[in-house]
Structures are given as structure tokens and as C-alpha cells.
N, C-alpha and C positions, 0 to 999 in steps of 0.2 A: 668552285661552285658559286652563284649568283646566287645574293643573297634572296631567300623566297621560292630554288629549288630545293627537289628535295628526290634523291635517290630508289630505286627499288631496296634498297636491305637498310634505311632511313623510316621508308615507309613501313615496312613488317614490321623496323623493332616498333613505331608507333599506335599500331595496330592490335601488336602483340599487346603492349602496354595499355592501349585502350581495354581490353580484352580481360587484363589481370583486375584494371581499376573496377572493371565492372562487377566483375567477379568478388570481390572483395565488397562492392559496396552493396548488392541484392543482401545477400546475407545479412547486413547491417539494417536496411530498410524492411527486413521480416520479422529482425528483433523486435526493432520499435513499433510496426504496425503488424502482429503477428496475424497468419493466415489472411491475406490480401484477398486473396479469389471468393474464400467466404464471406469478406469483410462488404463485398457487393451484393451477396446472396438476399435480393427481397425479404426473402424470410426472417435475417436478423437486422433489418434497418430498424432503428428504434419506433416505438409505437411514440415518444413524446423526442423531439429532438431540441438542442440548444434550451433549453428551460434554465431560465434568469432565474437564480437565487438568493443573487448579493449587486452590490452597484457596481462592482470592479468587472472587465471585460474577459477574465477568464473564471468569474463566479457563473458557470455556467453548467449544464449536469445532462447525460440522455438516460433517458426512462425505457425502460422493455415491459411491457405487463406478460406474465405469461399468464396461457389459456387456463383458467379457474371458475368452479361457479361457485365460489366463494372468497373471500379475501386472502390473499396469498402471503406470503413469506416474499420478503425483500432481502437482496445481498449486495451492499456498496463496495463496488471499485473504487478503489483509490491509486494514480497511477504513481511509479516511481520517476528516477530521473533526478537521482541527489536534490534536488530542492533547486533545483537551477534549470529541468527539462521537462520534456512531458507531456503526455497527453492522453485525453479520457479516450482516444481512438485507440490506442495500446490493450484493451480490454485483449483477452484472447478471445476465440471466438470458437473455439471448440469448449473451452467451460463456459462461457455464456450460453452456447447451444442444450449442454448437459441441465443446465440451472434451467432454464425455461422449459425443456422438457420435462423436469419435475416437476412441475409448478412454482417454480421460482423464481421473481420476480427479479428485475437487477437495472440496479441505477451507476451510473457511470460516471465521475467526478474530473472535472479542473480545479484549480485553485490561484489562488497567486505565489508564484515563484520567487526564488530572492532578488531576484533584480527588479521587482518591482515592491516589497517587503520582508525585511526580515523576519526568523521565525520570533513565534508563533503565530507567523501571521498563516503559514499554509493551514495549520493545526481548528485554528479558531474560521477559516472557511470552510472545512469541509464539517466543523460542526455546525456551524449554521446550515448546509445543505442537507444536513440530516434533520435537521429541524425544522427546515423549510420541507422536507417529503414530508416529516411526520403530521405538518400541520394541514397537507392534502391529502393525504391517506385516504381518505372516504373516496375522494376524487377520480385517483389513481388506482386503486382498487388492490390495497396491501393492506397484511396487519401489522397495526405498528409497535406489535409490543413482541414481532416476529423478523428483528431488523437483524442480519449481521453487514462483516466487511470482508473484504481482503483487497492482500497488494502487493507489492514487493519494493524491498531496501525506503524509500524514503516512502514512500505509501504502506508500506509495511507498519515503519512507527507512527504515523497518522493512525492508523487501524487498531494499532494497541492503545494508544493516549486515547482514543475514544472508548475501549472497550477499558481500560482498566482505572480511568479518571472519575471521580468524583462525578452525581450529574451536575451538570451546568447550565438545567433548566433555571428561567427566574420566572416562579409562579407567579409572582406580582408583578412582572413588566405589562407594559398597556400593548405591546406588541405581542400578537399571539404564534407566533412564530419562536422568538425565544421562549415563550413559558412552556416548548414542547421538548422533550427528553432527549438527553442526548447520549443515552447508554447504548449498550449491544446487547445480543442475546448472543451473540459466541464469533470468534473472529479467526481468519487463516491468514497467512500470511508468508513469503519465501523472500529468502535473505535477508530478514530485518535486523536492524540493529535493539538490541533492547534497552542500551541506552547511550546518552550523547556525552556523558563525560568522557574525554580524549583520556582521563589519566586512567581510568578502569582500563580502554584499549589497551595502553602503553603496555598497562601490568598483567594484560588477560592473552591480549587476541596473538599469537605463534606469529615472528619475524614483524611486530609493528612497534618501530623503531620511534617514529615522529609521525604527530599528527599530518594526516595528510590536504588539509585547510585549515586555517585561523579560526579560532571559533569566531570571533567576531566577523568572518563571510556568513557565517548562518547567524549571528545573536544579533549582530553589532556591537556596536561598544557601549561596555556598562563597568560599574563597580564589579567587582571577582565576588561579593554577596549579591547582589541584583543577578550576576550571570547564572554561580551559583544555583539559586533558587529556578530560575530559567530552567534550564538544563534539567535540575530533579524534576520538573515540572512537565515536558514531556518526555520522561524516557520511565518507561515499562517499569522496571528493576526497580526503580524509585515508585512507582502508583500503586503495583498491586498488593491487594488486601482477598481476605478469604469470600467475601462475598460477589468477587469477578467473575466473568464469564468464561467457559473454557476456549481454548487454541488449540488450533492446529498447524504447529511447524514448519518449514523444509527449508533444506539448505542443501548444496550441492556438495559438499565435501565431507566426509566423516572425522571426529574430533582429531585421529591419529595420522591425518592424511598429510602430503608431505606437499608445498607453496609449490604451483608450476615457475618453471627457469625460466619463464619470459619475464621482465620483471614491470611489464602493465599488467599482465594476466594476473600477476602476484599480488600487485596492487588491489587489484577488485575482488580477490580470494579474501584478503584479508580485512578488507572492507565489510566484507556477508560475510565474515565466518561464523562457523556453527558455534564457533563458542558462544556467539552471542544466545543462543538456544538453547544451550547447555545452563547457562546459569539461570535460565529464566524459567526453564521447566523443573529445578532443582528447588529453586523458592518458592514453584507453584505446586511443586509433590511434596512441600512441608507443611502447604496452607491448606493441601486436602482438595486443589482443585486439580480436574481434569486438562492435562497439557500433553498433547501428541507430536513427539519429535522426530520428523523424518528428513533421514538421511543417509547414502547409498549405505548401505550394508545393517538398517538399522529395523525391527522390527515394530511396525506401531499397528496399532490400533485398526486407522483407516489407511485403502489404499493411493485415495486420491482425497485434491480438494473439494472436489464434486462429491465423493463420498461421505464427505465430513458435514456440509453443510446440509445432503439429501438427510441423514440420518439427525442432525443436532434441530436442522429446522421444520422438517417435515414429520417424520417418526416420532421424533419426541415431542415434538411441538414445543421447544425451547419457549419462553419466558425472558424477557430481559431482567437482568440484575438490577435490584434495588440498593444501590450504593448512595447513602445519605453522608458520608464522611466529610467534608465540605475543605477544601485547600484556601489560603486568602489569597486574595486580588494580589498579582505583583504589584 
């Protein structure tokens, strides 16, 4: 055969192969950008798009206002993607839909990833972008004492470090943007981790044998007290205190469920696993606060996230927590 021909049963298998590849890859492109056909749909283009909240080029945020003739309740995305992917277009778009048809306003976040800083550096942009909405609010047309978030696995603990953190308003800065709140009034969130120390995993999370990155990819390199302090710094398990705002769970596995045999699948099972949920709703049903843990076989409360936030933010007219406990500056 000359180099550059190429057979009839050459061709099928490459066809065939095309065929498989693509197939495999759709699937992959509806995770990351879920529901595509809707994601065009006029109706949910944001009403504010690309809104500049910080100087870095992915401190950027879209706005949706829903229809109110009043000030509305806001609900921040925050997207996942281990701290290394990601994007505010990952929003779904069937609970975006749900949230605006309640009157539910929803802002949709980037941040900076690790390869452009480490953490806390994602942590401390999407608290500025919360403080940069709170400080247009009037503008924008939400109430800001009507904020929550949600997200999944690395947007997930973004969503809890803001809802169970100390505030981190500074009333005396001459910038009015920070001296605006950076609490929740109630957060959701699916597969999050609840906190980032590797040795809790080792000793908690079913078959996690060795961390599966260096902490220093997400800290960088510090003293084992500087990291230390890090670490309890944004992870849930370490923040919350009795006067936090309640959550709403999910994780896809039930605590007794057994690691699938693929061992990437296994990998990412054990990454989100529910234990992380488990200990976290355990410390928050001893401090008396509201925690909904759902997961397959498990009976809660609410039946979705759209149900959690219709009923915490709108029904009850949630309130954000007044957390004065104050953490020092690393």
C-alpha cells in the first residue's frame, strides 16, 4: 500500500472511530456546558453580561434579574472544576429557569484558577464579587440581605467558606465595595468537600488511600503552621459556628454504597463522597442548625435545589446571618 492510501475496511474502522470519539466527547461537552439548546434560548441570556468585578480577566460575573416589582432575592453560582477549570457558563439552565421563575434573581461567577493563583485566592474573588453585587444592589434590583449561593465540588466549598466564614466586611475601608457584607442567608451545594485537610480524607473518605494532588498545587508552599491555618481557613468542618446559615446537600452516592470498578470513576466517587456531608450535617444537627442531606435512598426535607432556595429565600424571607466572630489575617 502507498504511503497516503488508504483501504475500504481502513476507512470504516476510521469512521467507525470517529464516530465512537464523538460520541464520547457530546456527553463530555453537556457536562461542562449543561443543556446547550437552552443555553441559546433568548429568554435566558443574561440581562447584565461579562460585569468586571476585580482587575484580573477572569474576575468577571453575568447578572439575570428576574421579573419583580419589588427587590428580589439573589442566588450566586459559583462553578466547579477542582480549582484548575471552569466556567460561569456551566450554570444549569433548567435551575436557572426555575430560580427566575420564582422571582429569583442569579448572578453567575468566574474567578482565578490555580494556574494563575493559588488558593485562597479563588475564595477571596468570589468574595469580592459578592460585595461588589451588594454594593449595586439598588442598581440591579435585589435585596441584599436576600443573598444565597450554590455550586458543586470546588464551587461547592467557595459557597460554604462564604456562608460559614466570619464577615469580612471592613467598615472602615475608604473603598465601598469592601465595607459591604460578605455573608449568606442559606447555601446549596452538590459534592462538596467540607474540608481540605488530605489527613481527615485518608482517615474518613471509604478506599482514599493517598492524597490525590500535593497540597502545595492548591496552597503552595508554606510552613506545615502557615498551611495548617490555610486549610482550617476555608474548609466548612473548621468555620461553622451556631449562628450560620442553613444548607442544602447532595451527593450522588449513599454512605454504604460500594466505589465503581473503574478506577477514574472511583477516583471522583471518592473525591465527592457523601461522607464529606455526613460529618458536616452531624456537627450542624449538634449546633441546632438546619442541614438537608440528600442522597439516593435518603429522605430530606426538600425535593430539589430549586425547592430549597424557593422556600428559604422566598417564603421565609431568609435574613443573612450576623456572624461577628472575627478569624486573624494569615
Amino acid at each position: 500500500m502507498r504511503v497516503g492510501s488508504m483501504t475500504k475496511t481502513t476507512k470504516t474502522t476510521t469512521t467507525a472511530s470517529r464516530a465512537l470519539a464523538l460520541a464520547l466527547l457530546i456527553p463530555a461537552l453537556a457536562a461542562l456546558h449543561p443543556d446547550p439548546v437552552r443555553a441559546q434560548d433568548p429568554a435566558q441570556r443574561p440581562t447584565h453580561a461579562d460585569l468586571r468585578y476585580g482587575p484580573h480577566e477572569r474576575n468577571v460575573l453575568d447578572f439575570w434579574k428576574a421579573a419583580s416589582d419589588r427587590p428580589a432575592p439573589l442566588v450566586l453560582f459559583i462553578h466547579g472544576g477542582g480549582f484548575r477549570g471552569g466556567d460561569k457558563r456551566s450554570v444549569n439552565r433548567r435551575l436557572l429557569g426555575e430560580l427566575l421563575d420564582a422571582g429569583i434573581s442569579v448572578a453567575a461567577l468566574n474567578y482565578r484558577l490555580l494556574a494563575q493563583a493559588k488558593l485562597p485566592a479563588a475564595h477571596e474573588d468570589c468574595r469580592l464579587a459578592l460585595q461588589f453585587l451588594r454594593s449595586r444592589a439598588d442598581e440591579l434590583g435585589f435585596d441584599p440581605h436576600r443573598v444565597g449561593a450554590f455550586g458543586g465540588s470546588a464551587g461547592a466549598q467557595i459557597c460554604m467558606w462564604l456562608a460559614f466564614h466570619d464577615d469580612m466586611a471592613q467598615p472602615d475601608s475608604d473603598d465601598p465595595i469592601r465595607r459591604q457584607s460578605s455573608r449568606l442567608a442559606c447555601v446549596a451545594t452538590t459534592g462538596g468537600q467540607t474540608t481540605m485537610d488530605f489527613a481527615w480524607w485518608l482517615e474518613n473518605v471509604p478506599g482514599y488511600s493517598a492524597p490525590h494532588r500535593p497540597a502545595s498545587e492548591y496552597f503552595g508552599d508554606h510552613a506545615p503552621e502557615k498551611l495548617a491555618r490555610i486549610v482550617r481557613d476555608v474548609s466548612a468542618l473548621s468555620l461553622i459556628t451556631n449562628d450560620d446559615p442553613p444548607i442544602f446537600m447532595s451527593y450522588r452516592m449513599a454512605p454504604d454504597a460500594a466505589a465503581p470498578e473503574d478506577p477514574a470513576r472511583a477516583r471522583g466517587w471518592r473525591v465527592h463522597h457523601v461522607v464529606f456531608g455526613v460529618a458536616l450535617k452531624k456537627r450542624m444537627d449538634e449546633l441546632g442548625i438546619e442541614a438537608d442531606l440528600h442522597y439516593p435512598g435518603a429522605r430530606t426535607e426538600y425535593r430539589s435545589m430549586a425547592a430549597f432556595f424557593i422556600d428559604r429565600m422566598q417564603k421565609r424571607g431568609a435574613g443573612a446571618a450576623t456572624k461577628r466572630r472575627r478569624i486573624a489575617d494569615l
